[in-house]
C-alpha positions in Angstrom: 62.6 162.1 53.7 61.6 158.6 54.8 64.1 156.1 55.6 64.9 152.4 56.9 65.4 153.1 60.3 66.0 149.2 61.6 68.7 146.5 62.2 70.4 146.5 58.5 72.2 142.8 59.1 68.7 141.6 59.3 67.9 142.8 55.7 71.2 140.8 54.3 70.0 137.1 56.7 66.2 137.8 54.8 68.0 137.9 51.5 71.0 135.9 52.4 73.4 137.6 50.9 75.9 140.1 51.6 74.3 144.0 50.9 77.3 145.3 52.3 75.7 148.1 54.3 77.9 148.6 57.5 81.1 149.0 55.1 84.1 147.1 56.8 82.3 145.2 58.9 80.8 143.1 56.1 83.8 142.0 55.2 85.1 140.6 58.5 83.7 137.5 60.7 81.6 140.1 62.4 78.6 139.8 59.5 76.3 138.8 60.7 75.3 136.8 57.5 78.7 134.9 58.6 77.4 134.5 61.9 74.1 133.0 61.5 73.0 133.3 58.3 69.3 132.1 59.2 66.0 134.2 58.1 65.2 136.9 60.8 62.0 136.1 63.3 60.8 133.1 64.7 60.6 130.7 62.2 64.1 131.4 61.0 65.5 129.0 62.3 63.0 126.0 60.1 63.5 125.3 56.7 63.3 127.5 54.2 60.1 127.0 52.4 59.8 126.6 47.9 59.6 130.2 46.7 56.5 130.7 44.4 57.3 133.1 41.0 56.1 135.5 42.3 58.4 135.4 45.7 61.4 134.9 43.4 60.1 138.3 41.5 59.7 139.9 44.7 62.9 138.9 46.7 64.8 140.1 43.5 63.1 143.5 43.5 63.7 143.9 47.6 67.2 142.9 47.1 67.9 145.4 44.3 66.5 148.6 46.4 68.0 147.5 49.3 71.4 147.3 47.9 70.9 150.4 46.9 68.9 152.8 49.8 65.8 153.2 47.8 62.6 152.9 48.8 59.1 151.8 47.2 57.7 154.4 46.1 61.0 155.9 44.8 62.3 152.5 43.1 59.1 152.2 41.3 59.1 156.2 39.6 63.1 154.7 38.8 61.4 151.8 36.9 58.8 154.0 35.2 61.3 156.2 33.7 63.6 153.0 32.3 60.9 151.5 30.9 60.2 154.7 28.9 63.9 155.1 27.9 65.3 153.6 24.6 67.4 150.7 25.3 66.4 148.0 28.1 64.7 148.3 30.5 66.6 146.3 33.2 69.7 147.9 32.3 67.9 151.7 32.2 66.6 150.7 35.7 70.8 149.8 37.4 72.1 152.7 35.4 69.9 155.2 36.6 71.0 153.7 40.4 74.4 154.0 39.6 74.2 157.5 38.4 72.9 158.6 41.9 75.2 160.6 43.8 75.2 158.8 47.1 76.2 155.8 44.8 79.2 157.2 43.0 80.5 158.8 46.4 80.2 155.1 47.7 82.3 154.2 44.5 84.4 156.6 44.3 85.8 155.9 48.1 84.5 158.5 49.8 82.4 156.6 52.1 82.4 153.2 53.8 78.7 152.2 52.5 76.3 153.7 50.4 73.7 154.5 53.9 77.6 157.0 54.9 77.4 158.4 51.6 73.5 159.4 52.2 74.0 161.0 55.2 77.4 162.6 54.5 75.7 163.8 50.8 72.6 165.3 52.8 75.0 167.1 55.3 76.7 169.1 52.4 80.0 167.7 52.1 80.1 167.2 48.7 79.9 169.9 45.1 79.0 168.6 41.8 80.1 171.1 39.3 81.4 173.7 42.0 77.7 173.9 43.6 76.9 172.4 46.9 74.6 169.1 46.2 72.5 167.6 49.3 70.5 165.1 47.3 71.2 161.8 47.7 69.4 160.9 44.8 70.7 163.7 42.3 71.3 162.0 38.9 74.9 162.3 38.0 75.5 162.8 34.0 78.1 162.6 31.7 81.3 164.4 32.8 79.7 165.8 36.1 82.8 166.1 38.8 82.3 165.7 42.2 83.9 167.2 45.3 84.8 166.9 48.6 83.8 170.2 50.2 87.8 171.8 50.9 86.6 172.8 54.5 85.7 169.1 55.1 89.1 167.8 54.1 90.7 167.7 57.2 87.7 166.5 59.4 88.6 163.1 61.5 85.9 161.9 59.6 87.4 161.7 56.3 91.0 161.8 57.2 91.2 157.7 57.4 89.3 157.7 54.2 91.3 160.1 52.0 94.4 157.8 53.1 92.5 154.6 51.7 91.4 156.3 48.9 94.9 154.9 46.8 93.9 151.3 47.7 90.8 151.5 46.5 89.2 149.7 43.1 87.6 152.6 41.5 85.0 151.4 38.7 85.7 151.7 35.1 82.7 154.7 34.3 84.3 156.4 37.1 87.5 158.6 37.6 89.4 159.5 40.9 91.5 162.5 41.0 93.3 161.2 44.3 95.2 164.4 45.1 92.4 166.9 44.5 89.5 164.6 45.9 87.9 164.5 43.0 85.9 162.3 41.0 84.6 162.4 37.6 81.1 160.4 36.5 82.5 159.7 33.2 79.6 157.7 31.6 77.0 155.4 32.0 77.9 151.9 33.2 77.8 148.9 30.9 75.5 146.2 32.1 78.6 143.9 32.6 80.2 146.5 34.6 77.5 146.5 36.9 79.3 144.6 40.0 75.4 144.1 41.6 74.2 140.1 41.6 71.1 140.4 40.7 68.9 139.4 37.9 67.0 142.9 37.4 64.8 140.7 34.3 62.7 139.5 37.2 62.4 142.7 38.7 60.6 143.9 35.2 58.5 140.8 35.6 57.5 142.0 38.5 56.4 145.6 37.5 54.9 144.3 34.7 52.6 142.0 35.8 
């Protein structure tokens, strides 16, 4: 499956603000966005020029997918099926990228950033229900439970993990089962629950032009 392949700190300076996608680092002086918080490329550096309505509308939609790991063509299908749901639209669109699984085992603790959960998620650490999931973008539902794999417990990659995992702020539609590495996706987020600044109206706007 296609993927952003580049320099990830340059996709925080373009929207300049923290997408949190090397884990720890982002929270230390090492951001990049702490460093030099300047647009990427070679005008970077000038001012930053007035954003038409439809750049506003755009930077809102790129900064959505990109705190998430989605792509176009994927974001857009997740749009598509909001707008169909009952309820609102905006709120459909965050729930649905909440319920993916390499979100919730981001939330949950049992990766750094949601880009570890993709890759950890695609190499089959992870059950939902008892069955092996590899789908990053699996929608969770209601009461799902997942896993950490039992003969990935005691790999040195999730041995610092599993002892963070009782520090960590676990959301409110989530549960963590600390001792059996397990989480449960309990329901769908609340719109105010949603811990994600952005203004997802504007991204409707966008579509729906």
């Amino acid at each position: 499956m296609a993927r952003y392949t580049g320099p990830v700190c340059r996709l925080c300076r373009r929207e300049g603000v923290k997408l949190f996608l090397k884990g720890e680092r982002c929270y230390t002086t090492k951001c990049a966005l702490e460093r030099r918080a300047t647009i990427p490329g070679q005008h970077g550096q000038g001012r930053r020029a007035k954003v038409s309505d439809y750049g506003l509308h755009l930077r809102e939609k790129q900064k959505t997918r990109r705190y998430y790991g989605v792509l176009e063509n994927q974001f857009h299908r997740y749009f598509e099926v909001a707008k169909r749901k009952k309820g609102v639209a905006g709120t459909n669109l965050l729930q649905m990228l909440e319920s993916r699984l390499d979100n919730v085992v981001y939330r949950l603790g049992f990766a750094s950033s949601r880009a570890e959960a993709r890759q950890l998620v695609r190499h089959g650490h992870f059950r939902v229900n008892g069955q092996k999931v590899n789908i990053p973008s699996y929608l969770l539902k209601e009461n799902d439970v997942v896993e950490l794999r039992s003969k990935s417990r005691s790999s040195a990659k999730f041995v610092e993990l599993i002892e963070a995992l009782p520090t960590k702020t676990i959301m409110p539609w989530l549960q963590l089962d600390v001792e059996a590495l397990r989480g449960t996706f309990v329901r769908l987020p609340e719109r105010e629950e949603i811990d994600i600044p952005v203004a997802e109206n504007l991204i409707i706007e966008f579509y729906s032009r």
